[in-house]
N, C-alpha and C positions, 0 to 999 in steps of 0.2 A: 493693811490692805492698800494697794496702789490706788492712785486714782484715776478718774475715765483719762485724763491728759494721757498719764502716764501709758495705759493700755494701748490706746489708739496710737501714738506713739510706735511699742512696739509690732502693731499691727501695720503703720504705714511704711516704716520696714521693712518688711516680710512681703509688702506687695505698694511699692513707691505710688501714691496717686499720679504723677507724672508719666507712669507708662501707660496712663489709660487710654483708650481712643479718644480725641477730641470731641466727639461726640456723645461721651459717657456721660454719667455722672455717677461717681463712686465718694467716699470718703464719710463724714459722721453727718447726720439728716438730722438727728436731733440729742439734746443730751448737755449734762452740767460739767463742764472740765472741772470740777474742783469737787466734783460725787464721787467717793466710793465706790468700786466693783469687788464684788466678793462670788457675783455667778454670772456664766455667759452661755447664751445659747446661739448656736449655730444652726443655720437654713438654707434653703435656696430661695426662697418667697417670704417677702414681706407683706404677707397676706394678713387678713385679721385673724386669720385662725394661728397663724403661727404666734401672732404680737398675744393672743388670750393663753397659748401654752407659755409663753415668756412670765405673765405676770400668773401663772397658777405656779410657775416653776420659783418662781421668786427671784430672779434674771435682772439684774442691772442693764446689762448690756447684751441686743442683740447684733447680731453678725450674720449678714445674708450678702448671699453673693448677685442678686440680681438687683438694681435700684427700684427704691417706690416709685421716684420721679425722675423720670429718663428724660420729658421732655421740657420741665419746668412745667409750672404752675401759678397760678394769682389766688388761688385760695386754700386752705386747709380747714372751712369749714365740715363740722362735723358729720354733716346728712349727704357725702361723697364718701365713698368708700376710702379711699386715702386720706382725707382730713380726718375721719375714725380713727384709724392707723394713727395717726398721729396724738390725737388727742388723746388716745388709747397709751398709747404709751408715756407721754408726759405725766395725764395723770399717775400714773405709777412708778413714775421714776425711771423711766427705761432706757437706755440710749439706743440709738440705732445707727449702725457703722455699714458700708455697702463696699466688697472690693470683689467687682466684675472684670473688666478685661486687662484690669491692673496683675488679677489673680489670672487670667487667663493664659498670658504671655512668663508669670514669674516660674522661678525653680527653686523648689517643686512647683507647679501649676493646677491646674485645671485638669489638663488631659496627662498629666501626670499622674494625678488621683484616677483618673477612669483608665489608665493603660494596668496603675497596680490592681485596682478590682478585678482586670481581665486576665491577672495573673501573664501579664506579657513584660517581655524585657526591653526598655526604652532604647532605643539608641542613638536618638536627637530630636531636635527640632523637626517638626514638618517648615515652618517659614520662620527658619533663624532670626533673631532680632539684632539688627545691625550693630547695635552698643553693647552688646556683649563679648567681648573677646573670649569668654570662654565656650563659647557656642552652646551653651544647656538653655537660653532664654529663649523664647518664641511661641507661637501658636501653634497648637497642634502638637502630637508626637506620631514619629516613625517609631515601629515597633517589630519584635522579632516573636514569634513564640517557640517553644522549646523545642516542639515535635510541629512538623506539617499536619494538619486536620482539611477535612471538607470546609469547605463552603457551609455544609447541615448541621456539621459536628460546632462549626465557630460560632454560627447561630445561635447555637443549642447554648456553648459555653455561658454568650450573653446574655440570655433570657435567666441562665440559672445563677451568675455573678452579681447583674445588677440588679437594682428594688425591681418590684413588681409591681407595673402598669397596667390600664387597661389596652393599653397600645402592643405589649410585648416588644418583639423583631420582629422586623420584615428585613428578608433578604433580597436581594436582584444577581441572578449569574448563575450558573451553570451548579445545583449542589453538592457535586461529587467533585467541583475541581477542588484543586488543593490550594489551601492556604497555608504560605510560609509566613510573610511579611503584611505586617497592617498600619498603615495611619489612621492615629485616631484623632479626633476634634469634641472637646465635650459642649453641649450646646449646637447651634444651626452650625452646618457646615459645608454647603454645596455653595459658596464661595469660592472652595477652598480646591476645584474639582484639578483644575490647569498646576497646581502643585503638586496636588496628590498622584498625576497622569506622571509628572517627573522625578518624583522619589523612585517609579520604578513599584511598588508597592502590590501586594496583588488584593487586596480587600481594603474598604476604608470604613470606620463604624463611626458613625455621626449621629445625628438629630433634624427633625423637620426635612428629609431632604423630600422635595416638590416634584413633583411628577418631570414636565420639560426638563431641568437641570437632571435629571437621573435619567429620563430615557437619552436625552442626549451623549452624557458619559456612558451609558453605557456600548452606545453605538460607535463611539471613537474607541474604546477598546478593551479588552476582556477584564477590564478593572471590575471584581467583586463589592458591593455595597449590602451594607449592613447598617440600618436605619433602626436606633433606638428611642424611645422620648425623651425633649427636653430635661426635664427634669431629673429622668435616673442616668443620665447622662453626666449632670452635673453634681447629684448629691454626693456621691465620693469622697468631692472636693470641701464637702464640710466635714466629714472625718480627719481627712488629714488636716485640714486648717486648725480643728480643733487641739490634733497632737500638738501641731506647729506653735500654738499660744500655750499648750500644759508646758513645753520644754521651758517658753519664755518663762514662765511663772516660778519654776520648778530652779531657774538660773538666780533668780532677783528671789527667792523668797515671798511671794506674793504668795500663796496658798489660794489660788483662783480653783475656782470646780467649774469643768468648764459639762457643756450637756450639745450630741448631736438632736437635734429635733430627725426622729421618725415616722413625722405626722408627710403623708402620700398626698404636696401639696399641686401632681401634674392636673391640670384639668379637665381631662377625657378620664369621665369615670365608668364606660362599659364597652367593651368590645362585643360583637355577633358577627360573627365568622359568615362567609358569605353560602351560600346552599346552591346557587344555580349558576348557569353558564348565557351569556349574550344567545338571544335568539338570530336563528338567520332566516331574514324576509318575511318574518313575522312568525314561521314554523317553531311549532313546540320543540323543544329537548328531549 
């Protein structure tokens, strides 16, 4: 059996800590380099519900793609929700490895895994990363689909592709226009809007986009948006991540089992569809 060294290793490979944003923090949070892994479990949240599936699963090492501690910390006392997490998993021997926007920008990526859930054909980068000469690195992906569909029809596709939220899709644009071309972004991406306007694209499927930032694109131009949650946005990217380590294993002879967590960790847990319409000057509907 390899050891954590050795895994993390293959894992900072696969998504360099170096490409992260400077404002990240991605790479191993806790954990023995010289411990044994024989199981791994993949997430998007390093939540306690996912750290108590790790240790029923019997998991050395977990693998999530969002950090616990994004902005630092002075304590990891137990009676805070992330010093639990913590304590949580040392007691049982866990490790805990985080590759965020290191995975976000690598190839395959992020919106890599959410472009193949959507059953769409890549055909680059949305915002190419300069030190790639072979142009496959970057944020976001420009994408093609086979046949042109609606607007309702594309909607529909991604409610029924990715996990199930209480959030579902929301769409913004005209239903019936046609959709050839789509940038996708897994995770927030109404950053992303002055890129996505230049790709030329006619639909972009993201996360979290904010009212302002969406009415605005939408008024600069017929650009279609397609707003999923966080989180089934990004779960995808534990699928393939998890192939991405069976191959390593599968190369080296390590006999890793590796495991996607299915546990539904977005945190909007009900949706109620709205019934009425804005009254005018106080007049009933």
């Amino acid at each position: 059996m390899p050891r954590l060294s050795e895994v993390i290793a293959a894992l900072d490979a696969l998504w360099p800590p170096s490409r992260a944003e400077q404002w990240d923090a991605v790479g191993t949070v806790c954990g023995d380099p010289d411990a044994e892994v024989t199981r791994v479990l993949f997430a998007v949240d390093p939540v306690q519900e996912i750290v108590d599936e790790a240790v029923e699963l019997g998991a050395d090492l977990l693998v999530t793609h969002h950090p616990l501690y994004l902005r630092g910390t002075t304590t990891v006392e137990a009676g805070t929700f992330k010093g639990r997490v913590v304590h949580t998993l040392i007691k049982n021997d866990i490790a805990l490895h985080v590759a965020h926007t290191n995975a976000d920008t690598a190839d395959p990526g992020v919106s890599d895994a959410l472009a193949g859930a959507l059953d769409l054909r890549v055909t680059g980068p949305l915002v190419p990363d300069p030190t790639d000469p072979a142009g496959r690195r970057g944020l976001g992906r420009i994408c093609e689909l086979d046949h042109p569909e609606t607007l309702r029809e594309f909607a529909a596709r991604a409610a029924s592709r990715l996990p199930s939220t209480a959030q579902g899709i929301r769409a913004a644009g005209d239903p019936d226009a046609l959709i050839r071309t789509v940038a996708v972004s897994g995770g927030s991406g109404d950053s992303l809007f002055e890129q996505v306007r230049a790709a030329g694209v006619d639909a972009f499927l993201t996360a979290d986009l904010r009212h302002h930032p969406a009415s605005e694109a939408r008024e600069r131009s017929p650009l279609a948006l397609v707003d999923a949650s966080h989180w089934a946005t990004e779960w995808p990217w534990c699928e393939q991540a998890a192939a991405q380590l069976d191959a390593i294993s599968e190369r080296h002879g390590w006999g890793l089992r590796t495991h996607v967590s299915r546990t539904v960790t977005d945190p909007w847990t009900t949706h109620a569809p709205s019934v009425t319409s804005p009254s005018i000057s106080g007049a009933p509907n």
